[in-house]
C-alpha positions as CSV (number, residue, x, y, z in Angstrom):
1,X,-5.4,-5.6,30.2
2,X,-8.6,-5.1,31.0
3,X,-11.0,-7.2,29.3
4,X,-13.5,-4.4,28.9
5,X,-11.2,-2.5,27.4
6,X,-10.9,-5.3,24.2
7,X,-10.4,-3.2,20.5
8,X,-12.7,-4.5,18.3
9,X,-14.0,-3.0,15.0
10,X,-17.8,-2.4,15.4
11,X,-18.5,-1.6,11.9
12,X,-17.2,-0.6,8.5
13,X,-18.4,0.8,4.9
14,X,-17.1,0.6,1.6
15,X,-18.5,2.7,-1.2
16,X,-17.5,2.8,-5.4
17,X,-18.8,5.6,-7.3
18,X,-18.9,4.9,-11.2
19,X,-21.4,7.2,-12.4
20,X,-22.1,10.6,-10.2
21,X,-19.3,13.6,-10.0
22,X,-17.4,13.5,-6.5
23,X,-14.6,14.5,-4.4
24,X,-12.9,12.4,-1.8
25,X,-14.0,13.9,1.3
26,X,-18.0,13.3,-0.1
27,X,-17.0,9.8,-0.7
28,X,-16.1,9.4,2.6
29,X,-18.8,11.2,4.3
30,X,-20.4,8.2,2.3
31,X,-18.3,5.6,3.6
32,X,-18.3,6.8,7.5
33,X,-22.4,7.1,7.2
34,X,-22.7,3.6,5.6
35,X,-20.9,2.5,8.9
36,X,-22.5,4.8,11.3
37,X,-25.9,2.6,10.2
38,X,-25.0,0.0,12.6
39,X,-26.5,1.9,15.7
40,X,-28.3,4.8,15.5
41,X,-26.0,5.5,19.0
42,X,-22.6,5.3,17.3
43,X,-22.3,8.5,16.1
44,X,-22.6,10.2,19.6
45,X,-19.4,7.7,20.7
46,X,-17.7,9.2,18.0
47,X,-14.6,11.1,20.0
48,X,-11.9,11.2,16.8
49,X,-12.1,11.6,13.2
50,X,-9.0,10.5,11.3
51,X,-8.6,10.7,7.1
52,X,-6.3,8.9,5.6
53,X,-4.2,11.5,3.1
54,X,-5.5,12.0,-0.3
55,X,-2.6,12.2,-3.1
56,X,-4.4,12.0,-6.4
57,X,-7.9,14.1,-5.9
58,X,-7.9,17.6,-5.2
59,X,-8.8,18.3,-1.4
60,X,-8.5,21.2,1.0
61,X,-5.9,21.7,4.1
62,X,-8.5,20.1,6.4
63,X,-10.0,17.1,4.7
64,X,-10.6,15.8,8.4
65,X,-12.0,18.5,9.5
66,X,-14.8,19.0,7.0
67,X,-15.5,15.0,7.5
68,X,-16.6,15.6,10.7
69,X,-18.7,18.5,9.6
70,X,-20.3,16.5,6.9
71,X,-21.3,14.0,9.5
72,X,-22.3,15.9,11.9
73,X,-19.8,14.8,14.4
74,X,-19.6,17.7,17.3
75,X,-17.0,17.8,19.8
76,X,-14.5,15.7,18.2
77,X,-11.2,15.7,17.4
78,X,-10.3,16.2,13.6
79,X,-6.8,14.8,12.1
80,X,-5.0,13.9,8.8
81,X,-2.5,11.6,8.1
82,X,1.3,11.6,6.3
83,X,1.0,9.6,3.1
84,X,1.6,5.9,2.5
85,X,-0.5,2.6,1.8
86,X,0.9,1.2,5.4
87,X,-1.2,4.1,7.0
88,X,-4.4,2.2,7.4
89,X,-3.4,-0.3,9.0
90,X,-0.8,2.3,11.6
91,X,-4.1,3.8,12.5
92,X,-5.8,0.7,13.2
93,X,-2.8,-0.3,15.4
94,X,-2.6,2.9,17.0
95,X,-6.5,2.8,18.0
96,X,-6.1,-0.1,19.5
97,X,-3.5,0.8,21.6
98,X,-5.0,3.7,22.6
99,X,-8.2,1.9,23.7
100,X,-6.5,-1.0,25.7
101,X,-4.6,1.6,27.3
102,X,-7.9,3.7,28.4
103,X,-6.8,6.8,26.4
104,X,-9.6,6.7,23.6
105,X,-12.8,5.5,23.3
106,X,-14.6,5.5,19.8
107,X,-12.8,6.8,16.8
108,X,-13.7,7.1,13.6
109,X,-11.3,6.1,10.1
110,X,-11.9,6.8,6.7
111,X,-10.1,7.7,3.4
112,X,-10.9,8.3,0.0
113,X,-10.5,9.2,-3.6
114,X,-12.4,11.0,-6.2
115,X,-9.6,10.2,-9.2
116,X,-12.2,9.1,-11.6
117,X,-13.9,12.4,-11.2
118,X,-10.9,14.5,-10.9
119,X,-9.9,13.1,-14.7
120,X,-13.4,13.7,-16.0
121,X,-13.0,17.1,-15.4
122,X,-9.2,17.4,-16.4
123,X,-8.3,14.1,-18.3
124,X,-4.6,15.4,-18.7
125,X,-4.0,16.1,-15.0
126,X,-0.7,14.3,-13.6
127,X,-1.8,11.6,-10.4
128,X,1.4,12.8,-8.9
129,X,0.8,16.8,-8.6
130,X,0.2,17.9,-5.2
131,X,-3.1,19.6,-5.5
132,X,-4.0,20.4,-1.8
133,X,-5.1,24.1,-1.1
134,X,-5.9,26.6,1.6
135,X,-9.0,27.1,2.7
136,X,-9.2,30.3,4.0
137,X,-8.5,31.3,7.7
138,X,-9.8,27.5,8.7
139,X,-7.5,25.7,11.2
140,X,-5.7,23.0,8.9
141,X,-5.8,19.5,10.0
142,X,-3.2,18.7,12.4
143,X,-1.0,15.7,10.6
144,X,-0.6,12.7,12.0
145,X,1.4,9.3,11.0
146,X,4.9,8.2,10.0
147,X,6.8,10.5,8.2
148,X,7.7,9.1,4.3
149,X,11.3,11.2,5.1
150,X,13.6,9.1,3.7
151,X,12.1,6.2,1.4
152,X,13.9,7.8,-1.5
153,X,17.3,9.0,-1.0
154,X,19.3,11.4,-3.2
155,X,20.3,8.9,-5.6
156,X,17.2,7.8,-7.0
157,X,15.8,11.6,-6.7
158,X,19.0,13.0,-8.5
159,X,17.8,11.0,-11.7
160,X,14.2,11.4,-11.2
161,X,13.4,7.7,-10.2
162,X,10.3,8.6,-8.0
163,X,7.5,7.0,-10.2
164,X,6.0,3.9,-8.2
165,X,5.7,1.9,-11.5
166,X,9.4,2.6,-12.6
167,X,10.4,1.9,-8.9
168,X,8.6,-1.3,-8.4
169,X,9.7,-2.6,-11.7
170,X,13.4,-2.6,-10.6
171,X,12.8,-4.6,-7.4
172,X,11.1,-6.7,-10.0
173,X,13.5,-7.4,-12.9
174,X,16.3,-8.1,-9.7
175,X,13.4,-11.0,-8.8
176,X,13.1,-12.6,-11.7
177,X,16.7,-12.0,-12.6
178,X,17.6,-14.2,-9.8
179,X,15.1,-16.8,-10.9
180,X,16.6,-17.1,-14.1
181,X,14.4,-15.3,-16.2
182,X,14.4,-12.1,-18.7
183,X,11.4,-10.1,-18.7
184,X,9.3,-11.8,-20.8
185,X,9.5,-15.0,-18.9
186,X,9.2,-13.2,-15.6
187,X,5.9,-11.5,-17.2
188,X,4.4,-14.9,-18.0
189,X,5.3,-16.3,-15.0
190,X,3.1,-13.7,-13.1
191,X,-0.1,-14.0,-15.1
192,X,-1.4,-16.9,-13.0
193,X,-0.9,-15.2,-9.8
194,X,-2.4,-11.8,-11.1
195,X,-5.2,-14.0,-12.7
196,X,-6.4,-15.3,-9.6
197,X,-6.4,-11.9,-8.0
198,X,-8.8,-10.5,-11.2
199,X,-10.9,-13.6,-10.1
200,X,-11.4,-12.7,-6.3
201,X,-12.1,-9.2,-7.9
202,X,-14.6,-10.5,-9.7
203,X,-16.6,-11.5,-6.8
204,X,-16.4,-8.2,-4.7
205,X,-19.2,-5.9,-4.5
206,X,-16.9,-2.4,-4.3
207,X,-14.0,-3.7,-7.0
208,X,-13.8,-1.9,-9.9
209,X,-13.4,-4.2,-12.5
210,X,-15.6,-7.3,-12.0
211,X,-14.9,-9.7,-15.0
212,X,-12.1,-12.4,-14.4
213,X,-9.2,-12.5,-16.7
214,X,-6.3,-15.4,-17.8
215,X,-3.1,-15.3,-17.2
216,X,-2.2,-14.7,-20.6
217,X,-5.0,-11.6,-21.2
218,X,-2.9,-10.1,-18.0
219,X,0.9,-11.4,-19.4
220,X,0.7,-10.9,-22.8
221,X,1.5,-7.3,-24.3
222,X,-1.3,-5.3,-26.6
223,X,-3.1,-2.3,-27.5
224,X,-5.0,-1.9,-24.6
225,X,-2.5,-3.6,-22.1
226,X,0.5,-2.2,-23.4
227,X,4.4,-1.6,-21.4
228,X,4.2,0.4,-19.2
229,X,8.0,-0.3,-17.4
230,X,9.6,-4.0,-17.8
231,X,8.5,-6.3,-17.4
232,X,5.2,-5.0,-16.2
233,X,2.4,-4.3,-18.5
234,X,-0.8,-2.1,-18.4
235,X,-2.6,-4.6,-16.5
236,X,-0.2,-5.2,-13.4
237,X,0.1,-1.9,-12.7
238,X,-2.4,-0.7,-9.4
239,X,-5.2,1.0,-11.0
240,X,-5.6,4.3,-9.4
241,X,-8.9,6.1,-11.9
242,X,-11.3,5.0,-9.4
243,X,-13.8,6.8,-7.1
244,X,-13.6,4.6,-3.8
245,X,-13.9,5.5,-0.1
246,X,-14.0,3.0,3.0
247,X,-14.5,3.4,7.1
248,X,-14.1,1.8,10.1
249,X,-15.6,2.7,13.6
250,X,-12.7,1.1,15.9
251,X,-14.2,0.8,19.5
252,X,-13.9,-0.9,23.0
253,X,-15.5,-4.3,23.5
254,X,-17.9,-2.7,26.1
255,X,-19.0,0.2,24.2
256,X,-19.6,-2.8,21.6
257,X,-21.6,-4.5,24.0
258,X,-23.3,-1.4,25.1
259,X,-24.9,-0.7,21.8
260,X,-25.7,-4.0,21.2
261,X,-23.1,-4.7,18.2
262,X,-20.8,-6.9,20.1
263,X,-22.2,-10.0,17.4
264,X,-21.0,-8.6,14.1
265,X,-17.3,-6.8,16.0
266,X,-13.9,-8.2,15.1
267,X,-11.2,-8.0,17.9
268,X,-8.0,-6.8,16.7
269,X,-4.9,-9.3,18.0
270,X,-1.7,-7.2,17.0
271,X,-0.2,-4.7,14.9
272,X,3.7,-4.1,13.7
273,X,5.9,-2.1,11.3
274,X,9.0,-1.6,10.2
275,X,10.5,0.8,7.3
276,X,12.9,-0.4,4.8
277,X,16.1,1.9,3.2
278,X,16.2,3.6,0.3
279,X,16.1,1.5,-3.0
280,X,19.4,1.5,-3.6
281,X,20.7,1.3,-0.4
282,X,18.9,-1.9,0.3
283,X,21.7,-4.6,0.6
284,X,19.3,-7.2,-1.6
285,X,16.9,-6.0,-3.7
286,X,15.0,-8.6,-3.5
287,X,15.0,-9.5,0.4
288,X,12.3,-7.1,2.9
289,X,14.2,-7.4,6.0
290,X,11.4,-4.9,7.6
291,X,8.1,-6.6,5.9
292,X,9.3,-10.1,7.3
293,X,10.4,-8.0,11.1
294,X,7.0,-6.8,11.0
295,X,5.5,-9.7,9.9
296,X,7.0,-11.9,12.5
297,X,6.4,-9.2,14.9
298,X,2.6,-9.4,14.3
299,X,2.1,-12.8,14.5
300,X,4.2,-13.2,17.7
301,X,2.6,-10.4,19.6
302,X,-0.6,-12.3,18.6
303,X,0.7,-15.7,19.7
304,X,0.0,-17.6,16.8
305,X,1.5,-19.1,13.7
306,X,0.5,-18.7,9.5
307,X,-0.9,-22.0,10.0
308,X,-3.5,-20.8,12.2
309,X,-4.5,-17.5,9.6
310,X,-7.5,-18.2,7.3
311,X,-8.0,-15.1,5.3
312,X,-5.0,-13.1,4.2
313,X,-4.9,-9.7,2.3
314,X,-0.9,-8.8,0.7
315,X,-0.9,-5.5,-0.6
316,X,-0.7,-5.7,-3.8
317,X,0.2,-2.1,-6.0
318,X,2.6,-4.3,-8.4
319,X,3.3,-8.3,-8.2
320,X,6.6,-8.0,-6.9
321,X,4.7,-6.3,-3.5
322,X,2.5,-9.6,-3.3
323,X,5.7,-11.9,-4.1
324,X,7.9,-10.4,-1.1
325,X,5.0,-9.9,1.1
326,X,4.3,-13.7,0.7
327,X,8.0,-14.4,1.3
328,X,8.0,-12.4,4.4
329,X,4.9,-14.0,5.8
330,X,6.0,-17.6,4.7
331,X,3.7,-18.5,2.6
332,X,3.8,-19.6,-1.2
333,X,2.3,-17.9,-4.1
334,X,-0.7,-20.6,-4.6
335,X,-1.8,-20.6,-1.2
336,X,-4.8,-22.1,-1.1
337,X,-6.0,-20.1,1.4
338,X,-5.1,-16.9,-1.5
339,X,-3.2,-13.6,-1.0
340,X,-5.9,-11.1,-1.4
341,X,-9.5,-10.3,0.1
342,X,-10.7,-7.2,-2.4
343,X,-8.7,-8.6,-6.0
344,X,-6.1,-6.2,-5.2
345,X,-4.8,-2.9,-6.6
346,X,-4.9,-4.1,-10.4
347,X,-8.3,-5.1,-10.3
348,X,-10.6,-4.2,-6.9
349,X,-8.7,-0.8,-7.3
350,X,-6.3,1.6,-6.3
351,X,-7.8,4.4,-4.1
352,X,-4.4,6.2,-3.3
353,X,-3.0,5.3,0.2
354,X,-6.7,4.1,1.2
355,X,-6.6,0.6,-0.2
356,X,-5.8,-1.7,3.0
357,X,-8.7,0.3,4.6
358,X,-10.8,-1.9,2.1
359,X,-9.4,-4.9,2.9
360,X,-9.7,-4.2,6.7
361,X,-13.4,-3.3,5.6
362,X,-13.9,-6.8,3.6
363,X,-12.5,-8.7,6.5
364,X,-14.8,-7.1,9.1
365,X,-17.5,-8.1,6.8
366,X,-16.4,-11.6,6.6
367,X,-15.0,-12.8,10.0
368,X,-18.2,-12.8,12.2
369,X,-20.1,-15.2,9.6
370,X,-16.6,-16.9,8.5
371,X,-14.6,-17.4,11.7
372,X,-11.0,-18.0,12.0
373,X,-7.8,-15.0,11.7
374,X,-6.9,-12.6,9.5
375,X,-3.8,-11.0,8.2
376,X,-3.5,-7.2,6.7
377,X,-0.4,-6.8,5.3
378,X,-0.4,-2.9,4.2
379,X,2.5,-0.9,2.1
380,X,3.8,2.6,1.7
381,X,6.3,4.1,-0.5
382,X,8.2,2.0,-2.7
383,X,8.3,-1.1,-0.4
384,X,9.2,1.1,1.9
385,X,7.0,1.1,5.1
386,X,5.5,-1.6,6.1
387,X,2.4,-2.3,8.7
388,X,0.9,-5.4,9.8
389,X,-1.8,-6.4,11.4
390,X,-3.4,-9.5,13.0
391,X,-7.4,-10.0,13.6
392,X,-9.6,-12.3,15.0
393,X,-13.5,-13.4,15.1
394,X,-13.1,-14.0,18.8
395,X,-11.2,-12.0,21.5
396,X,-7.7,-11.9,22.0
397,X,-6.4,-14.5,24.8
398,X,-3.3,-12.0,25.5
399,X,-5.1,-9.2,24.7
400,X,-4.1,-6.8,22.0
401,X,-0.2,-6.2,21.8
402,X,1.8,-3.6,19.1
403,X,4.8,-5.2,18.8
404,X,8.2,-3.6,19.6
405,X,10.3,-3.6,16.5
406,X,12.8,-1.3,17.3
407,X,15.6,-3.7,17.6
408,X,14.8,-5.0,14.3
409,X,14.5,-1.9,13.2
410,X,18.1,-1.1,14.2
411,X,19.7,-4.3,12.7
412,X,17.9,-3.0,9.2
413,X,19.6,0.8,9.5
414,X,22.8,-0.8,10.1
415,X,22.9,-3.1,7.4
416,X,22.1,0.1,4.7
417,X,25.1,0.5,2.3
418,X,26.9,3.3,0.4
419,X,25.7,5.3,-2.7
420,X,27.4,8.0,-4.5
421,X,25.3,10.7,-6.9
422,X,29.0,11.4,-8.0
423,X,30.9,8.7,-10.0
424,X,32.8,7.8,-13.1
425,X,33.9,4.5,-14.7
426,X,32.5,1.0,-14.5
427,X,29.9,-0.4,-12.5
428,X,27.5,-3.8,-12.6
429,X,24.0,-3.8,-12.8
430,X,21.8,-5.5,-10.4
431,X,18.3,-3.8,-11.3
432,X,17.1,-3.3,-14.6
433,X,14.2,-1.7,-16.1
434,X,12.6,-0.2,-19.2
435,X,9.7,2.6,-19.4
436,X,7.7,3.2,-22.1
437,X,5.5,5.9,-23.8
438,X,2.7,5.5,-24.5
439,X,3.7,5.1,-28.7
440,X,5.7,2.4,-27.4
441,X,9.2,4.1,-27.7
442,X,11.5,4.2,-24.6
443,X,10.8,6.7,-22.4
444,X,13.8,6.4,-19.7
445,X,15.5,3.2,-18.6
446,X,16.8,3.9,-14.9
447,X,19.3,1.0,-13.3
448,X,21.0,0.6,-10.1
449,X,24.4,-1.2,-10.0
450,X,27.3,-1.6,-7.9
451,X,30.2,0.4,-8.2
452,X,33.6,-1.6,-8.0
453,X,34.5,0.6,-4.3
454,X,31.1,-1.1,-3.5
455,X,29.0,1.8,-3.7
456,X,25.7,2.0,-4.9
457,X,24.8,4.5,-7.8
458,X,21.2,4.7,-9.7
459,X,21.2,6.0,-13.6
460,X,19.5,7.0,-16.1
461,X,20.5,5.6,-19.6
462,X,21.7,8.3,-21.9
463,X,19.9,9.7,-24.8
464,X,22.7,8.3,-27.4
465,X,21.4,4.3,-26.2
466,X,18.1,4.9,-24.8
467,X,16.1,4.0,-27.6
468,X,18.1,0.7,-28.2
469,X,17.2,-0.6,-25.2
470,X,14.0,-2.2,-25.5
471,X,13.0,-5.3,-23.9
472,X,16.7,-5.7,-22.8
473,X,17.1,-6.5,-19.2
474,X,21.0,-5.2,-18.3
475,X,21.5,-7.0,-14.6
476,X,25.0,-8.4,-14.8
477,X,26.3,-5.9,-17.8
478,X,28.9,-4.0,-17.3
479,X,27.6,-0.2,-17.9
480,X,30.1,3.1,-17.9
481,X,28.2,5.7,-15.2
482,X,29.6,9.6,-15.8
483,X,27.6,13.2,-15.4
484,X,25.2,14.9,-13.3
485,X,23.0,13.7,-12.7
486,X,24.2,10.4,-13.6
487,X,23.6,8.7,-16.9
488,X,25.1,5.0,-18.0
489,X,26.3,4.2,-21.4
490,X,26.9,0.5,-22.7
């Protein structure tokens, strides 16, 4: 590769709104101009606009488009993205290919969203209602990105299990389940590791909440940090009420050098992804056969080892994301090095599928003063896709590589297992979860468990035992599945 030809990011900008009205594609006209400031020359390099898709904040059909328009940008290209927290990081990756290979110059990344604003005006509107619209005769956005087909099969659909929080909190009870512990304990046992993420939080000059917290403020259920599904309270959840935007300017080394920025650039080593199955298709619940693929992919393509990283970012929507991210990379919980650059969903924020964009930001803020590797480990779905990427304060001695993991890829279709949205008679749980209202009664408790044939099934508890379930973890019971869709009885 030519050496010229070198990714590197030139310059990034991270903006938090907490007082002013907004809407996402404002915030990142914010974001993108904040960057632009490193050379008055950047913005005529500018070839591609990309924005990362909004889910929570109402935008139009051409976010992209009227991004480019807010900045002024002429002759460029104008694109969205699929949805998913791994999508950050697949643009980065993508850039850089595209610029080592010649095909692209300068292109511009940026996401958003305005949820803060979007519930001042409508405090009962629902985070997961689609709310794009036309916009007239305008051209909409052409969509880029990996489709999220498929990370929710028919079985958890068929009993409504689509809920990131409900989701999440399965993989989780299956965790500490196999660490001997019921819900409480598992709940305890994560209040150190979300404590130190409230403390890097702290510290950041975007994150939304700035004051540290214990383990035990983050653990321990009450009024304001109440169940939201077990074991995960209030607090543990990925906090999405923010107003937060971020960009990056992704670049050649040359053009770096030609605008005189080639001092403050990090070079981008290698990028990877995999995609997981369905939830309850996934052989082991608690194993991420695609995060650790990916993972090993990066670092490989990159030619180094976790050893040789000195800042790492897990994403981090739920614990159990950070605790099989960490697994995957091979590193343990109280790293001293830490998991997280921004604090993490909980606590920096939760900016829809934008977040890794921040933590890209926050590492191309600290690697040219700081030195040393980085590692973006980004998320989409419900552990579902998965995108990795490696970066460095100095260039590349193989130059940038995007692994090829499509034979992993093919060992982790293979593996998927059977599930039914038809059965009857017995089956054993092996995920486990209860959700609350917000009065503290039981909302639903969905489960999956094996069927004796060895299929998979996913079920809502029925309405007659619902409400005696609470705080009772079920992994190992013996549960009768009948109806349609399909409920469980004790």
């Amino acid at each position: 590769m030519d050496p010229n030809r070198t990714p590197v990011i030139v310059a990034s900008g991270q903006i938090t709104e907490r007082r002013e009205t907004t809407h996402a594609v404002a915030l990142a006209a914010r974001a993108a101009e904040s960057a632009l400031e490193a050379s008055s020359e950047l913005r005529k390099r500018i070839q591609r606009v990309s924005m990362v898709s909004v889910v929570f904040s109402p935008i139009s059909n051409r976010p992209a488009a009227e991004l480019a328009e807010l900045l002024e940008l002429k002759d460029v290209t104008a694109e969205s993205t699929t949805a998913g927290g791994n999508i950050p990081q697949w643009l980065v990756t993508r850039a850089a290919q595209e610029i080592s290979e010649g095909r692209l110059d300068t292109t511009l990344l940026a996401g958003a969203e305005a949820t803060r604003s979007m519930r001042a005006s409508d405090p009962d509107s629902d985070l997961l209602r689609f709310r794009k619209k036309e916009d007239g005769d305008a051209e909409p956005d052409p969509i880029v990105g990996p489709s999220m087909n498929g990370i929710l099969s028919a079985a958890e659909l068929g009993i409504r299990l689509y809920r990131p929080p409900e989701v999440y909190a399965l993989f989780e009870s299956a965790l500490g389940h196999r660490l001997g512990r019921n819900f409480e304990q598992q709940r305890a046992a994560l209040g150190p590791l979300m404590s130190r993420f409230s403390e890097v939080a702290a510290t950041h000059p975007h994150a939304w909440f700035q004051s540290p917290q214990s383990a035990e403020e983050i653990s321990e259920v009450s009024v304001s940090n109440r169940l939201v599904a077990e074991p995960y309270p209030k607090q543990m959840n990925a906090f999405p009420n923010v107003d937060q935007s971020a960009a990056l300017i992704v670049t050649s080394l040359a053009t770096a050098r030609d605008l005189g920025l080639e001092d403050r650039c990090i070079f981008i080593w290698s990028g990877a992804s995999n995609t997981e199955p369905p939830p309850v298709a996934r052989p082991d619940l608690v194993e991420v056969p695609a995060a650790r693929a990916a993972s090993s992919a990066a670092l490989e393509a990159a030619g180094v080892g976790v050893d040789q990283l000195s800042h790492i970012d897990l994403y981090s929507c739920f614990p159990v994301a950070v605790e099989t991210g960490a697994s995957a990379l091979g590193v343990e919980l109280d790293d001293p090095r830490g998991l997280t650059l921004t604090g993490g969903l909980p606590f920096f924020g939760g900016p829809g599928n934008n977040y890794s964009m921040h933590a890209i930001a926050t590492l191309a803020d600290r690697l040219p003063a700081e030195g040393g590797l980085g590692y973006i480990g980004a998320n989409g779905g419900t552990l579902s896709k998965h995108a990795m990427g490696i970066y460095g304060a100095k260039p590349p001695p193989r130059g940038f590589r995007a692994a090829n993991t499509s034979e992993a890829q093919a060992r982790i279709d293979a593996a998927v297992l059977p599930f039914t949205t038809e059965a009857e008679g017995m089956a054993e749980v092996i995920a486990s979860t209860v959700v609350y209202d917000r009065d503290g009664s039981v909302k639903s408790a969905p489960l999956i468990a094996n069927l004796a044939d060895g299929r998979r099934v996913a079920a809502q508890a029925s309405e007659s035992v619902r409400q005696s379930l609470a705080g009772k973890n079920l992994i190992g019971s013996q549960v009768r599945i009948s109806g349609s869709p399909l409920a469980y009885e004790l």
